[in-house]
N, C-alpha and C positions, 0 to 999 in steps of 0.2 A: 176328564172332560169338565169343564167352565161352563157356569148358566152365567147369562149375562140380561139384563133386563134395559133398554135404552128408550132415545123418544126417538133417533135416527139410526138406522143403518145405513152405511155408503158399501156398496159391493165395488173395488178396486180403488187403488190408489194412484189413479195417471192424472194428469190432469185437470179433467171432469172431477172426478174422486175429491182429489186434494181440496179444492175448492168446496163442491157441495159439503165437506166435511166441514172447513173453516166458516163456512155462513151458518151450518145448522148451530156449530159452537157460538159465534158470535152472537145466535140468538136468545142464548142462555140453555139451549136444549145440552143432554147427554146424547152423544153420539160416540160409534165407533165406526171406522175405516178398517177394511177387511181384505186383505191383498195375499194373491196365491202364486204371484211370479215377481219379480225382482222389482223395486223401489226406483222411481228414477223418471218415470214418465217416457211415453213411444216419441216425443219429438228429441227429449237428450240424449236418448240411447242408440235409436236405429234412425230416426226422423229430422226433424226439422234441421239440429245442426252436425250430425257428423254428412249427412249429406252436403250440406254447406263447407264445410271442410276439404272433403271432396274437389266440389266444383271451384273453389278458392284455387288449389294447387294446380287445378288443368285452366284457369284462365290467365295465371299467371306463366303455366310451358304456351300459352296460344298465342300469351302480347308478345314474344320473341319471333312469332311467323310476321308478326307487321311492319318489325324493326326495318327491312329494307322499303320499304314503301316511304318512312320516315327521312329516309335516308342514314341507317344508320345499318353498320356492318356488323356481321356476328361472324367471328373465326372459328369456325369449326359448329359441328352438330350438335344442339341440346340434346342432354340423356338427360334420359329420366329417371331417377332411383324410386322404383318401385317402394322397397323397405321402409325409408327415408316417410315418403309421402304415407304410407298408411301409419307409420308410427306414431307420425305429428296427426292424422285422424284420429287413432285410439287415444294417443294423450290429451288434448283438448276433450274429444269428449269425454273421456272419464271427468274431466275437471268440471264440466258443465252439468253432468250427471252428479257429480258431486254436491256441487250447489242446492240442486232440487234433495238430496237427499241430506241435507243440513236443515233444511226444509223438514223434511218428517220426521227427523231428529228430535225436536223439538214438539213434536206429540207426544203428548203422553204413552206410558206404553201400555198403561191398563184400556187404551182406547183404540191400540193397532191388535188385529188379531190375524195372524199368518194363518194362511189357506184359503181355500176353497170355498167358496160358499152355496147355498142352493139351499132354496126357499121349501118350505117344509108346509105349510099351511101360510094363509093371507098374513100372519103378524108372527110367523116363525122361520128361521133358517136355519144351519147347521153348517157349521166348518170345517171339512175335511184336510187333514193333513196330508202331505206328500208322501205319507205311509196308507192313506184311507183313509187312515180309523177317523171316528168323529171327535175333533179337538175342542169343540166349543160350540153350544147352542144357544143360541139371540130371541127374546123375546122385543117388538121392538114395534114402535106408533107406527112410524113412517120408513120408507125405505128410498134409498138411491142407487137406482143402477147405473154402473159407469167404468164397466168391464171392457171396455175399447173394441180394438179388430183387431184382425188375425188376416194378413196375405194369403189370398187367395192360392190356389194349386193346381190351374187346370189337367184334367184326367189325362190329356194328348200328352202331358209331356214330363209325365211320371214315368215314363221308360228310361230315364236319362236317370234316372235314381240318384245319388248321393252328389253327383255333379247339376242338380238340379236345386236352385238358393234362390230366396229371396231378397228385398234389400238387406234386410235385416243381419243377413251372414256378410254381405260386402263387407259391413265395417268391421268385422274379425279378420279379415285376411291380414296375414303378416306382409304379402308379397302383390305387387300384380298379375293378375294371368297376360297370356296372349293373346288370348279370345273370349270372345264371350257376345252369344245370342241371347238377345233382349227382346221378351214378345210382351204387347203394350208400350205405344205410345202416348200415355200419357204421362201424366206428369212427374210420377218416379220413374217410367220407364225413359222418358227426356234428361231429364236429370243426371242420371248416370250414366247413360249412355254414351248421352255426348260430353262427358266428364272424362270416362275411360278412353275416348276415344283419343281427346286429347294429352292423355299421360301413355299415349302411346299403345293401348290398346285393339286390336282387331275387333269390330265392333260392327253387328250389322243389325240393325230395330225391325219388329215385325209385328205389324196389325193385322185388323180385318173392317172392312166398310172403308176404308182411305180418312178415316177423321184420326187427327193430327193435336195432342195436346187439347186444352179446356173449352176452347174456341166453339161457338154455336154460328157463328155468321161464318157464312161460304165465301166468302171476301177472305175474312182472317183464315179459313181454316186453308186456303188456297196457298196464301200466300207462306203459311207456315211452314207447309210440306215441301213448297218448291225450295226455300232457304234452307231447312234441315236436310232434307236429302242431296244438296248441293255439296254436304261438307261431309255427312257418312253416307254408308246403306242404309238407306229409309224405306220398307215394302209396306206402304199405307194400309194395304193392301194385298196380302197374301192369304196363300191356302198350305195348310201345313199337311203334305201328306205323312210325313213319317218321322218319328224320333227314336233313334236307336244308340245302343252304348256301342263304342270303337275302342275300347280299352281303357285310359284313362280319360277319354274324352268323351265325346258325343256327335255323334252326326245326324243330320238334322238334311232332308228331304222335301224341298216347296214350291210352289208354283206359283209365277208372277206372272201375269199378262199369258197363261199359258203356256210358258214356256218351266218346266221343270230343272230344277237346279241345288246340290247337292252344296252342302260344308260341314268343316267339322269344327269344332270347337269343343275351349276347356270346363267351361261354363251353359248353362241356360240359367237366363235368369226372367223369372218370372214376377211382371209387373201391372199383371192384369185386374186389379183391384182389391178389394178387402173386401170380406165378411164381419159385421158383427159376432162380438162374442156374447151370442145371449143363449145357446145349445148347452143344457144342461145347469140350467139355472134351477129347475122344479119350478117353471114359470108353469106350469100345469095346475101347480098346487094355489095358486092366487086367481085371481076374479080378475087379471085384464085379459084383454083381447088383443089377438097376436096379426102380423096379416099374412100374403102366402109368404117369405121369409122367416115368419117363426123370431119378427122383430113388434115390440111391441105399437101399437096404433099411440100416439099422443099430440099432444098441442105444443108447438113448436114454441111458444109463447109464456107459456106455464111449465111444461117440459113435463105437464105430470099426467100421465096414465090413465085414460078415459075420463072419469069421475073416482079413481081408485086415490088412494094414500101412498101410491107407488109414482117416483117420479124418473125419468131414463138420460143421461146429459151424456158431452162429447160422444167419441165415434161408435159407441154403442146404439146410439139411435141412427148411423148414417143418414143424417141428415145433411151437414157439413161438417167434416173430417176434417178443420184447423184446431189449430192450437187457441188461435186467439177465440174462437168460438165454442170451441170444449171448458174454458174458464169460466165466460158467461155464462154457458148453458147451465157448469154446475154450481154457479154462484146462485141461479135465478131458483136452480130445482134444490137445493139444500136448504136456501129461505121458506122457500113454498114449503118443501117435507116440515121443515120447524114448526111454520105456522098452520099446517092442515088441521084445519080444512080450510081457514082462512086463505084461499090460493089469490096469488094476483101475479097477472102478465109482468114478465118483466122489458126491460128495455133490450130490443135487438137493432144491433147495429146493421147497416149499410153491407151488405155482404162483398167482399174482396177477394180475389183468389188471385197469386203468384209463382209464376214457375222459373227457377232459375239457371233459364235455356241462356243460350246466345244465340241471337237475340233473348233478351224475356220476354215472358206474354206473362199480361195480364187480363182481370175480369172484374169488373165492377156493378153493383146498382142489379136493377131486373136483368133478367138475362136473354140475350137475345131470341132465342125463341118462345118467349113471352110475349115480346114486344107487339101491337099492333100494327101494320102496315102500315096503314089509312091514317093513321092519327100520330106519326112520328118521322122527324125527319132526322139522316143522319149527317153528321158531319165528317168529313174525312182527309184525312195528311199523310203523305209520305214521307219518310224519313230520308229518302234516298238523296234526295237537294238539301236538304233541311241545314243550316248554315252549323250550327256547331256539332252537329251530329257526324259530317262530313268532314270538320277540320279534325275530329279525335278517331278516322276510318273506322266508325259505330254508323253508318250510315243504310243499315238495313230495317223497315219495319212500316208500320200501316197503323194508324191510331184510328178508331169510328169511336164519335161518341151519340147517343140516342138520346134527342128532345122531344119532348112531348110539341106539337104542336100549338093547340089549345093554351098552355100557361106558358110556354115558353122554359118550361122546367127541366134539365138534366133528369133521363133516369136513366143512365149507364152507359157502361162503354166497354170495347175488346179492342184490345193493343198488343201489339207485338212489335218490337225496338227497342232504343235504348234508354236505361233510366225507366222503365215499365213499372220496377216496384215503388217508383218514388210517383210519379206520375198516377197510378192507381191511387194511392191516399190522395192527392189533391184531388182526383176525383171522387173517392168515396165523402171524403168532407164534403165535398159541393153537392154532393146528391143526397148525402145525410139533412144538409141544411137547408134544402130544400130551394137552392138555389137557381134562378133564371141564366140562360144563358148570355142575355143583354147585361145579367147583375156580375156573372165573373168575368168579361171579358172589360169590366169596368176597375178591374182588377190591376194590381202593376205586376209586366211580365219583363224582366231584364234582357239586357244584348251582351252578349249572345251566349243563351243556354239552349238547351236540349226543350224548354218546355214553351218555347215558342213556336214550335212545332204543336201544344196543346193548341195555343190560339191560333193557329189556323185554322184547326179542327174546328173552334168553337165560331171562328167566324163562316166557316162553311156553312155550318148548321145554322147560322144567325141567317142568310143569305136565301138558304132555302127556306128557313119555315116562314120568312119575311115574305118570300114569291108565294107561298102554301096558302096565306093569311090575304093576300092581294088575288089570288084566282077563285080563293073562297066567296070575297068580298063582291068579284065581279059576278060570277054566279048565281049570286042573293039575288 
């Protein structure tokens, strides 16, 4: 066993980690990074891009369904090599995985400590090895938690046992299945979904409450579920009575509109959210306050821990679960641990969310059910005319964007069409910079792209809150 004395401890090494560790270093502090599962970060390895890999290969088998409409002929039927496609997923991301772990390479190694961690008293912790035993105990100023999530398990459909994965196992497969039941729509459960569907898998999605991907406005969320269940089985909205094993598969028992209905399948995959990993931290043994999750209460802002020297970044706080947001968080809470008690807010950006459906939807600025009724007008475009969105058959989708009234100010928007992820940054700039909507549409939009369909939008919303401001006016 190693006594270790530092000014920072960072508990995990994903992206939150990685970072608050590079800022406490940057500040001249001794710090060590404490990791008890594999090196690599959750968006290289199960997230961000083998998912993207994924959805690469099934939008490339999907552009050959449009070739006739193009007027172009296909002789004979696309197959699809299952093998093929998941090998090119495991080999890119190992390589990407790679990268980030050239990345911790490059730390010291008197400053990585394998294992486990869990805090032992307010400025002590202990690192357990993959054996138990205690490998190493940390004396230590400040601390960073940045232990991520863990895919949730719902208890309904633990019967399906070892045929029962998260995304996480997807990208281990050597092979495609045949099938595979997907409960959660959202945004991993969209993702892959309609990924597998398109590389030729049997594929039917299953909610409950009929909400559909990230979307808060019943406009978008409307519009989402009629296009997604256009192209697989979508039940927004089911009741899951039964989940039983059938040998090597699984059958699965449910009610839609009241009518009961049976399948089976090689898979269930469960995409119903994550949990923080903060259970079994000995968060008992330190002075913050937890709330009913047993996640710590903090300031989104400072990232740090009531008034405590403990600070919580990326998806450990479930706050927001990105990548680009777990960097900043634990650049902001690594600074802050360095200089505690010196804390100060750091900069948070414009918040963006993107799913890469077909169509994409995106989310930008406040979110819509924040928004005030009375005080914001929206603007809104279809994609369906939309001139260049029609000439590349991408002509599905709905863009709303939310002006404030009163200043004439962009705060947000939900989109679903095409170009969504690029479209979202031009939005989140504009709302980051606190821009009017008379100021971007002052803007140059060229002929003929996909983001003239923005300016529509933005001229709607110019058109309303211009009539909002004229009925106000007559009212005085």
């Amino acid at each position: 066993m190693q006594q270790h004395t530092v000014d920072v401890a960072v508990l995990g090494a994903g992206t939150a980690g990685l970072a608050a560790y590079r800022a406490a270093v940057a500040a001249g502090k001794r710090a060590v990074i404490i990791e008890g599962g594999a090196f690599g970060t959750t968006c290289a390895r199960v997230g961000c891009m083998p998912s993207k890999l994924l959805i690469a290969a099934a939008e490339a088998a999907h552009g050959v369904e449009k070739w006739p409409t193009f007027g172009l002929r296909v002789d004979g039927a696309l197959r699809v090599d299952g093998r093929a496609v998941m090998a090119r997923v495991r080999r890119e991301r190992d390589r990407f995985v790679g990268f980030v772990l050239e990345g911790v390479d490059k730390i010291p190694a008197r400053d990585k400590l394998i294992g486990y961690a869990r805090f032992t008293g307010p400025h002590t912790l202990e690192v357990q090895g993959t054996d138990g035993a205690v490998a190493h105990r940390v004396e230590f100023g400040s601390a960073v938690i940045a232990t991520g999530s863990s895919p949730d398990l719902p208890p309904a459909l633990r019967a399906a046992g070892d045929r029962l994965i998260v995304n996480d196992d997807v990208f281990s497969w050597d092979d495609l299945p045949r099938s595979v039941a997907v409960f959660g729509p959202g945004v991993i459960g969209l993702e892959i979904g309609q990924a597998l569907h398109r590389l030729g898998v049997a594929v039917q999605v299953f909610g409950r409450g009929g909400r559909v991907g990230p979307f808060q406005d019943p406009a978008l969320q409307d519009y989402a579920r009629a296009t997604l269940s256009a192209e697989f089985p979508l039940h927004a909205d089911a009741q899951l009575v039964r989940v039983e094993r059938d040998g090597d598969a699984v059958r699965i028992t449910h009610r839609v509109d009241g009518v009961e209905q049976t399948l089976r399948v090689d898979y269930v995959l469960a995409a119903t959210g994550r949990t923080p990993n903060v259970r079994g931290l000995g968060l008992e043994h330190t002075s913050i306050t937890l709330n009913e999750r047993g996640v710590p209460l903090f300031d989104r802002h400072t990232l740090q821990c009531g008034t405590s020297h403990i600070f919580i970044a990326g998806d450990a706080n479930a706050d927001l679960p990105l990548l680009h947001e777990a960097a900043d968080e634990g650049r902001i809470a690594g600074d802050n641990a360095a200089h505690f008690p010196a804390v100060q807010p750091g900069q948070r950006r414009t918040p963006i969310g993107v799913v890469f459906s077909d169509p994409q939807m995106a989310t930008v600025g406040v979110p819509f059910g924040q928004l005030d009724a009375a005080k914001v007008v929206t603007g809104a475009v279809s994609f369906e005319d939309q001139g260049r969105s029609r000439v590349m058959l991408r002509n599905q989708g709905v863009l709303h964007v939310y002006v404030d009234i009163d200043s004439g100010r962009l705060l947000g928007a939900e989109m679903i069409g095409p170009d969504a992820e690029h479209i979202a940054h031009l939005l989140a700039w504009v709302v980051q910079l606190e821009q009017t909507v008379d100021g971007v549409l002052a803007l140059p939009f060229y002929h003929p792209v996909v983001e003239e369909g923005l300016r529509t939008a933005l001229r709607d919303a110019k058109a309303k809150r211009d009539m909002a401001l004229t009925l106000r006016s007559m009212a005085a």
